[in-house]
C-alpha positions as CSV (number, residue, x, y, z in Angstrom):
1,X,145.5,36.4,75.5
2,X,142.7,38.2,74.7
3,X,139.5,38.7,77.0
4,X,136.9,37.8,74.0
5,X,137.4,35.9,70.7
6,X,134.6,36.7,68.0
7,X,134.5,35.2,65.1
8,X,132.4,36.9,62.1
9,X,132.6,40.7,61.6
10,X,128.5,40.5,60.2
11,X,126.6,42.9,62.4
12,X,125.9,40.4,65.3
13,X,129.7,40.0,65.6
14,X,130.8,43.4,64.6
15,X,128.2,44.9,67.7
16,X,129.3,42.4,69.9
17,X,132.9,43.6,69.7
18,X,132.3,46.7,70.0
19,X,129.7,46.5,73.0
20,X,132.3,44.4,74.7
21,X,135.5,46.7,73.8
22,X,132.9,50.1,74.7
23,X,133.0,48.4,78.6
24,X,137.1,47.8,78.4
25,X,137.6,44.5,77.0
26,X,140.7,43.4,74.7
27,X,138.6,42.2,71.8
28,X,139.9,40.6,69.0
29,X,137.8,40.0,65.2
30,X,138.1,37.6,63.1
31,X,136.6,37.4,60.0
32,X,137.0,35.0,57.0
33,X,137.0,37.0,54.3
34,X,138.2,40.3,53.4
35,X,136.6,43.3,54.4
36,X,134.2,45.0,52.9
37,X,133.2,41.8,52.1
38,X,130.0,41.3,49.7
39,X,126.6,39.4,51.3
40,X,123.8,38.3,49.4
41,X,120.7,39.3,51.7
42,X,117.4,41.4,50.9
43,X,119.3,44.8,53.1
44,X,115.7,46.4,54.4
45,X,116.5,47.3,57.6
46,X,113.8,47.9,60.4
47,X,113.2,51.4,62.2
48,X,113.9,49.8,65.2
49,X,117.9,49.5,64.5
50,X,117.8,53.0,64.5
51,X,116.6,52.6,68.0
52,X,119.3,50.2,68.8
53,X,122.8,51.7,68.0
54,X,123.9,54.7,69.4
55,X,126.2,55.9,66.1
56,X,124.9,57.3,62.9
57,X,124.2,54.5,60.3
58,X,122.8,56.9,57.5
59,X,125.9,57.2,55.6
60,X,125.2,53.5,54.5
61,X,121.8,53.6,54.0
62,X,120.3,53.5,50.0
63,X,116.8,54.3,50.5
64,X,114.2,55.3,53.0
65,X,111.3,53.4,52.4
66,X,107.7,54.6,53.1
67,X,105.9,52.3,51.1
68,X,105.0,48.4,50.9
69,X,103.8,46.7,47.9
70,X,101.9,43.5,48.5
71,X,101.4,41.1,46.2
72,X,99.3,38.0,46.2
73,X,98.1,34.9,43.6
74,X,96.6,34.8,41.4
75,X,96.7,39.1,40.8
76,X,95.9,40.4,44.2
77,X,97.9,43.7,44.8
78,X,98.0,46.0,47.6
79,X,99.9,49.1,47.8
80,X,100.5,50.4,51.6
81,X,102.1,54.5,52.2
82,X,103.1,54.7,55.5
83,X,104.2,57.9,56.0
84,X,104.9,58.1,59.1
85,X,107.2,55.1,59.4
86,X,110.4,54.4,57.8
87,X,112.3,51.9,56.9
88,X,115.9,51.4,55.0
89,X,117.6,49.7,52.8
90,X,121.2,49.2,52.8
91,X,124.5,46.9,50.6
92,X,125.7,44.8,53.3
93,X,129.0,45.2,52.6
94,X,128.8,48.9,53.3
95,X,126.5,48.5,56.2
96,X,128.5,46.0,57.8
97,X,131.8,47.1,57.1
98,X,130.6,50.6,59.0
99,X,129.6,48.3,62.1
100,X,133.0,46.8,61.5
101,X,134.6,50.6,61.8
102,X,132.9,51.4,64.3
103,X,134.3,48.6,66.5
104,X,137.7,49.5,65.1
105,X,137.0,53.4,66.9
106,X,136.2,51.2,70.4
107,X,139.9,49.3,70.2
108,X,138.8,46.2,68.5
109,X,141.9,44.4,66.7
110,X,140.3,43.3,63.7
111,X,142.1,40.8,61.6
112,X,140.4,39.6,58.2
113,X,140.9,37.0,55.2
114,X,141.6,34.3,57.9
115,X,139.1,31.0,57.8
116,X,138.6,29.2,61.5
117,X,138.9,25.6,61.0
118,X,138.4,24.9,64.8
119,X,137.9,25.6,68.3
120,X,140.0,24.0,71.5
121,X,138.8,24.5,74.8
122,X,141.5,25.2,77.2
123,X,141.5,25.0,81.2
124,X,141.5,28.5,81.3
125,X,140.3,29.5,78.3
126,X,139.8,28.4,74.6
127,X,141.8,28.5,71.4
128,X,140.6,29.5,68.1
129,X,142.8,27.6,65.2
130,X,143.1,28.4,61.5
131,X,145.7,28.1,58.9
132,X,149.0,29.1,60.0
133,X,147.8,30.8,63.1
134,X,145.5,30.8,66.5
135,X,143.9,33.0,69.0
136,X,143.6,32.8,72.9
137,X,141.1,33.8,74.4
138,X,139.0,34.1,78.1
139,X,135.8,34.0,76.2
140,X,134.6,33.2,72.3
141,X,131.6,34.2,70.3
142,X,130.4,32.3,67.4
143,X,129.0,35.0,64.9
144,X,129.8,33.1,61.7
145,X,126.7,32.1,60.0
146,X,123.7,29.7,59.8
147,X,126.5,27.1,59.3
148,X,128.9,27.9,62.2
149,X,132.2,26.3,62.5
150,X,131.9,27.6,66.3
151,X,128.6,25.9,66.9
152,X,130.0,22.5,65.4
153,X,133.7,22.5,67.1
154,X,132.1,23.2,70.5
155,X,129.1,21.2,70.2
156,X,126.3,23.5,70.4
157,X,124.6,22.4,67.4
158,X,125.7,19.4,64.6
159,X,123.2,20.6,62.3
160,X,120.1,22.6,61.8
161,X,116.5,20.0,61.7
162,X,114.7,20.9,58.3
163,X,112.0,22.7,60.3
164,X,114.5,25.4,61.1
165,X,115.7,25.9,57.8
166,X,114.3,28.0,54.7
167,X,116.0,27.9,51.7
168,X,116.6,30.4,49.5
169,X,117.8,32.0,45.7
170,X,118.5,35.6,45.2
171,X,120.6,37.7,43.3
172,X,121.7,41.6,43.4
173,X,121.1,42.8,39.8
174,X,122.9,46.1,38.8
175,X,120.4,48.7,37.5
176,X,121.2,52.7,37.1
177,X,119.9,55.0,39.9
178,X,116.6,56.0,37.2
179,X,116.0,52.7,36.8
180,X,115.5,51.6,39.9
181,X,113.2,54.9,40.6
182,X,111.0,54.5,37.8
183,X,111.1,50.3,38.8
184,X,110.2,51.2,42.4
185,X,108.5,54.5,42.5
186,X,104.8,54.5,43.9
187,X,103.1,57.5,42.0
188,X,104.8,59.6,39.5
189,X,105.1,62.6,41.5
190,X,106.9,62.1,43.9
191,X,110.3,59.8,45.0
192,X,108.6,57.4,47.2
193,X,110.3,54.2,46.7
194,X,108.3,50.7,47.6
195,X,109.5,47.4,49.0
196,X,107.6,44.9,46.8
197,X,106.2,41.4,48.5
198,X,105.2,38.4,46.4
199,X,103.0,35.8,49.2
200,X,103.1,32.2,47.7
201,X,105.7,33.4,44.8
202,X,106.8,29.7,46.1
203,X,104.9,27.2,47.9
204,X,105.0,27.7,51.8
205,X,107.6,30.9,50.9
206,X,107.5,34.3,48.9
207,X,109.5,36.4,47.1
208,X,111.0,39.9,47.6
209,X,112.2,42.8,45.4
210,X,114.0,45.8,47.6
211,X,115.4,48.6,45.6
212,X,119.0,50.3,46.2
213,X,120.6,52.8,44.4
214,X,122.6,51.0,41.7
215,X,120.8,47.8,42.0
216,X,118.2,45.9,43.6
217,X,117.7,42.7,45.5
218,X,115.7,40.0,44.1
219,X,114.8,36.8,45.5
220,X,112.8,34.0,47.2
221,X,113.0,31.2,49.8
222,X,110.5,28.7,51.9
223,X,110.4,26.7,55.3
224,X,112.2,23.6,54.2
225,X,109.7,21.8,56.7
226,X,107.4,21.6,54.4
227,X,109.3,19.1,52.5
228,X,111.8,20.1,49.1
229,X,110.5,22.1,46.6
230,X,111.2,22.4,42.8
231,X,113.3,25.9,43.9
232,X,115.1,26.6,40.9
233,X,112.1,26.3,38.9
234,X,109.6,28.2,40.9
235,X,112.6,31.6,40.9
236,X,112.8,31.3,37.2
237,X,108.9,31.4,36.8
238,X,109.5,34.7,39.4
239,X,112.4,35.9,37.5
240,X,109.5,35.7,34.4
241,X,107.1,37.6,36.0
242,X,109.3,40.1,37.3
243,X,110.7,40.8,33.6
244,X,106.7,40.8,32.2
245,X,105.6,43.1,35.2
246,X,108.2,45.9,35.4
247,X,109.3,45.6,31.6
248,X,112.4,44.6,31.8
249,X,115.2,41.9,31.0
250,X,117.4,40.6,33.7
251,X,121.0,39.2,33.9
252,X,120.7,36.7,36.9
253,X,123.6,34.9,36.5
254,X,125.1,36.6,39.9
255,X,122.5,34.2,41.4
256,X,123.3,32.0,44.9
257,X,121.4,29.6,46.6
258,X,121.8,29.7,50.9
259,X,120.0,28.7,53.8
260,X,118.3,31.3,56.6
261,X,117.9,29.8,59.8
262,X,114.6,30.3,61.6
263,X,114.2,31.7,64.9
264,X,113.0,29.3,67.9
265,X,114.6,29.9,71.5
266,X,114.3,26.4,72.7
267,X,117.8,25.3,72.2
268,X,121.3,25.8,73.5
269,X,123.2,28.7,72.2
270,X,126.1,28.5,75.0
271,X,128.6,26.1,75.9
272,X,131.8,26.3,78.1
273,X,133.2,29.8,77.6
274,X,131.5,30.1,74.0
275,X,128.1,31.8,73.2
276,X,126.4,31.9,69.5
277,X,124.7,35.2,68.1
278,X,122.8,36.0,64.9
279,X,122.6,33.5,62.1
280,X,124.7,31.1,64.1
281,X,122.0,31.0,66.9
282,X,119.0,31.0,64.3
283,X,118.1,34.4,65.1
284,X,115.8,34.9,61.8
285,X,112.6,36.2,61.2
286,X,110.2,33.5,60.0
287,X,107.9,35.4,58.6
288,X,110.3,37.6,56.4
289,X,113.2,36.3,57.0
290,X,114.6,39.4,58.3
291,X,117.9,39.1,60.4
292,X,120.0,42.4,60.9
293,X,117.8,43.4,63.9
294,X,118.0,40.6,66.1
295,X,121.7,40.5,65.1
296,X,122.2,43.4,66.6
297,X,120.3,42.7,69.5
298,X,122.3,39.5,70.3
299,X,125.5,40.9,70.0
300,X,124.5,43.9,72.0
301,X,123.5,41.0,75.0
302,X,126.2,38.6,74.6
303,X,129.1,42.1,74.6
304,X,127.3,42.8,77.8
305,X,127.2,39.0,79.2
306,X,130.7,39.1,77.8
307,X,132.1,41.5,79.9
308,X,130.0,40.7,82.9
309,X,131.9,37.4,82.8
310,X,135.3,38.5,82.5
311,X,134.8,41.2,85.0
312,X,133.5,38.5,87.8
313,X,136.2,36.0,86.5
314,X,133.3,34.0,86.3
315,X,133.0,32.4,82.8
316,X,129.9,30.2,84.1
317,X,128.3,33.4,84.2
318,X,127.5,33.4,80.2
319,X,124.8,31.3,80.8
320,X,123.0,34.8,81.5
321,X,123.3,35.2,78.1
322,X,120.5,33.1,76.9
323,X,118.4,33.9,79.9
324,X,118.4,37.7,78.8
325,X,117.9,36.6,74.8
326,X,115.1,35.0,76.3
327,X,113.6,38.0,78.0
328,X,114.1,40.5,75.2
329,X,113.0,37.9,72.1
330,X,111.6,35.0,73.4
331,X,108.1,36.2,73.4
332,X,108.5,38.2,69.9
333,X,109.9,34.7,68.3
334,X,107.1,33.0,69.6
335,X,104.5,35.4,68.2
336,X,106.3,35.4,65.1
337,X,106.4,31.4,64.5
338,X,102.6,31.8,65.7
339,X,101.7,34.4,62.5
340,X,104.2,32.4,59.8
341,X,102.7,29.1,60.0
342,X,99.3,31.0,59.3
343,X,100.7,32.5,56.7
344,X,102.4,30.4,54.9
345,X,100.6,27.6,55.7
346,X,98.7,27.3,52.7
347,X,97.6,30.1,49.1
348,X,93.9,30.1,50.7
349,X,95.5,32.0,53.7
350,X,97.6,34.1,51.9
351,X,94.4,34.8,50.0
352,X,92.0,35.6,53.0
353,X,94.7,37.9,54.5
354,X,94.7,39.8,51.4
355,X,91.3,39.6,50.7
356,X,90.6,41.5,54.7
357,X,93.3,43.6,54.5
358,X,92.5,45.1,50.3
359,X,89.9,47.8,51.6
360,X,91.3,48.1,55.0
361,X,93.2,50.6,56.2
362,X,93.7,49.8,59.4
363,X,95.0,46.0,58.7
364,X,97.3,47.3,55.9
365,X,99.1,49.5,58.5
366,X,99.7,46.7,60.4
367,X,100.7,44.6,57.4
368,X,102.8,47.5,57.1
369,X,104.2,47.3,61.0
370,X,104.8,43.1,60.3
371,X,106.5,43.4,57.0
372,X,108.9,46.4,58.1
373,X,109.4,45.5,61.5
374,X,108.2,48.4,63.0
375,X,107.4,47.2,66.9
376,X,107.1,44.4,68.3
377,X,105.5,41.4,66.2
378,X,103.9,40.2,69.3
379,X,101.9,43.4,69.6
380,X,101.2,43.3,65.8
381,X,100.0,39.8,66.3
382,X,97.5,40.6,69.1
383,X,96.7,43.9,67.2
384,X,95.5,41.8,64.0
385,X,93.5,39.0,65.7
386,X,91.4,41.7,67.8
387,X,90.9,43.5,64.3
388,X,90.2,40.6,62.4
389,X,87.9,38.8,64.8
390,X,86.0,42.3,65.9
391,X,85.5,42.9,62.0
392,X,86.1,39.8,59.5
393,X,84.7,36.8,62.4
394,X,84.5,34.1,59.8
395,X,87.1,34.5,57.7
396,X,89.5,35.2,60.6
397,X,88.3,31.7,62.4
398,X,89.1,29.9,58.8
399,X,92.1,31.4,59.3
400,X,93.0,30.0,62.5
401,X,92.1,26.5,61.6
C-alpha cells in the first residue's frame, strides 16, 4: 500500500511526487500515456519557476525571452525589451518528462501507459482502478487535467460552469532553428527572441505565437462565458494574418481544440483522502492562460499537506491543503480575474490599454511583468491603476466602467 497515489505525471503531479517522496513517502505515479508524452500548450514559462524548484531546469529550456510583442486591432503594435527580466520557453514533453526524472531521483515508482477509469474510497484508504490493474493507497492526488477522472469519481467537481472555461485551438508547427530567429528576432543585430501577443485576435480572447527551437507554438482561446464563438473561423482568419505578416505558409493540420480551466478559489478541491492540483483544480491564469507556475505551486503544497497527513495518521488533515492554496494564491487569483475581465471585456479596452501604454515606458514594463509573469499580478494590478489614474485619469476611469 502505498502512502500517496498521484495520478498525472504533468508538472503539478510530477512536483507533487517528488515533494512528497523528498520528506520519505512511498509515492507511486501514474500517468496515462507514455512518457515523454507530447502536450499541446503555449510552453513560456515564468521567471518565477525558477524561483520555485530547487533543480536545474535549463537543459529543457528553448529560448530565453527578453522581449514581448503586443499586438492590438485594428494595427496597434507595441514592442517591449525587458532586459533585465527573463522568461523561457520550453516542449512540454521535455520539460515535463525532466520533472518526471526528477521525481524518479527522489524514489518515486512511476508507472506510465495506464488510463484510470476510477477511484474507490476504502475505510482506510482508497483504490485507484484501471484496466487490468489497481493501486492502494493512504492518500490520492488528482493531477490529471481540466477534465479529471479524479475530480468526477470522488465528487469534487461533475463538470466545469462555462464561466470557468476558455476554449482553445493551437498547433506546434515545425520550422528550422533560422526560421524561427528571423520569425521571432526583434532587431537584426542581435538574437533577442520575442513572445508575440494578439489582444482581441478572438472576441473576449487573444492569440499567441511563442518561438522554440525547431518549431513554434501558435494559437488562440476565449472565456467561454461570454457565450460560443465562431472559433474555428476566427483561428483561420489568425492563421491568415500570421502567414501575411511573417511571410510565410503554414501546415496546421497538427491542429487540436481543448479547454483551459480558469482560476477561481471558491470551490472544493479536497475530498475524503483525495486533493486536486493544477488543471484538475482550475489553477489557470485568466488573463494568459498560463498554467505551469501555479502547477508547480500546488503540487509543491499538496506534497507537503501530503506528508503532513500521513505523518499525523491524520488524513482529515488535507483539508490544510486548500487553506494554504488559499494563502499563497488566493489573493493573486483574485487580482488576476479583476484585470481579465477589464481586458477582455470588450476591443475598446483592449484599445485604451494600448493606446496608454504605446509611449509609456513605464506601463509597458508592467505589461511586460503581467504578460511574463514576473511577480505577483496583484502587485502589477495595484502598480497599473496608481500609474494609470496618476497619469491617464479619464481614460483609466472608462476603463473601469
Amino acid at each position: 500500500m502505498y502512502d500517496l497515489v498521484v495520478v498525472g505525471s504533468g508538472p503539478a503531479g510530477a512536483m507533487c511526487a517528488r515533494e512528497a517522496a523528498v520528506r520519505g513517502l512511498h509515492v507511486i505515479l501514474i500517468e496515462k500515456e507514455r512518457i515523454p508524452r507530447n502536450k499541446l500548450c503555449g510552453g513560456a514559462l515564468s521567471p518565477r519557476i525558477m524561483d520555485t524548484v530547487d533543480f536545474d531546469i535549463s537543459k529543457a529550456v528553448q529560448h530565453e525571452v527578453h522581449c514581448a510583442v503586443i499586438h492590438a486591432p485594428p494595427s496597434q503594435r507595441i514592442e517591449i525589451i525587458r532586459e533585465d527580466v527573463r522568461a523561457f520557453t520550453v516542449k512540454r514533453d521535455e520539460f515535463d518528462a525532466l520533472l518526471v526524472d526528477e521525481a524518479r531521483k527522489e524514489g518515486v515508482e512511476v508507472v506510465d501507459d495506464i488510463k484510470v477509469l476510477s477511484v474507490e474510497q476504502l475505510k482506510t484508504g482508497i483504490r485507484v482502478l484501471s484496466h487490468g490493474d489497481s493501486f492502494k493507497g493512504h492518500l490520492l492526488v488528482g493531477a490529471d487535467g481540466v477534465n479529471s477522472i479524479v475530480a468526477r469519481s470522488t465528487g469534487i467537481r461533475r463538470k466545469w460552469g462555462s464561466d470557468r472555461i476558455a476554449l482553445c485551438i493551437a498547433a506546434d508547427i515545425p520550422f528550422s532553428p533560422s526560421e524561427v530567429q528571423q520569425l521571432f528576432s526583434i532587431d537584426a543585430d542581435s538574437n533577442r527572441l520575442a513572445l508575440e501577443i494578439y489582444l482581441w485576435a478572438v472576441e473576449y480572447g487573444y492569440g499567441w505565437c511563442f518561438p522554440r527551437q525547431d518549431e513554434i507554438s501558435l494559437g488562440i482561446g476565449y472565456k467561454m462565458k461570454h457565450g460560443v464563438r465562431n472559433l474555428r473561423a476566427a483561428w483561420k482568419a489568425f492563421v491568415h494574418r500570421f502567414e501575411k505578416e511573417k511571410g510565410v505558409e503554414i501546415d496546421t493540420s497538427g491542429q487540436k481544440a481543448h479547454r483551459i480551466p480558469l482560476a477561481r478559489l471558491d470551490s472544493r478541491l479536497v475530498a475524503r483522502r483525495t486533493m486536486l492540483v493544477g488543471d484538475a483544480a482550475g489553477l489557470v491564469s485568466p488573463i494568459t492562460g498560463e498554467g505551469i507556475y501555479y502547477a508547480i505551486r500546488s503540487g509543491i503544497i499538496a506534497g507537503q499537506v501530503a506528508y503532513e497527513s500521513v505523518r499525523d495518521k491524520n488524513p482529515l488533515r488535507i483539508k490544510e491543503y486548500e487553506r494554504r492554496l488559499g494563502q499563497a494564491l488566493g489573493t493573486e487569483f483574485s487580482a488576476a480575474n479583476f484585470v481579465s475581465n477589464r481586458i477582455y471585456k470588450s476591443s475598446r479596452n483592449v484599445n485604451l490599454i494600448c493606446e496608454m501604454a504605446e509611449n509609456d515606458s513605464t506601463l509597458q514594463d508592467y505589461i511586460v511583468d503581467l504578460a511574463l509573469g514576473i511577480r505577483s499580478i496583484n502587485r502589477i494590478r495595484f502598480d497599473i491603476a496608481k500609474h494609470m489614474l496618476r497619469h491617464y485619469p479619464r481614460k483609466a476611469l472608462k476603463l473601469l466602467r
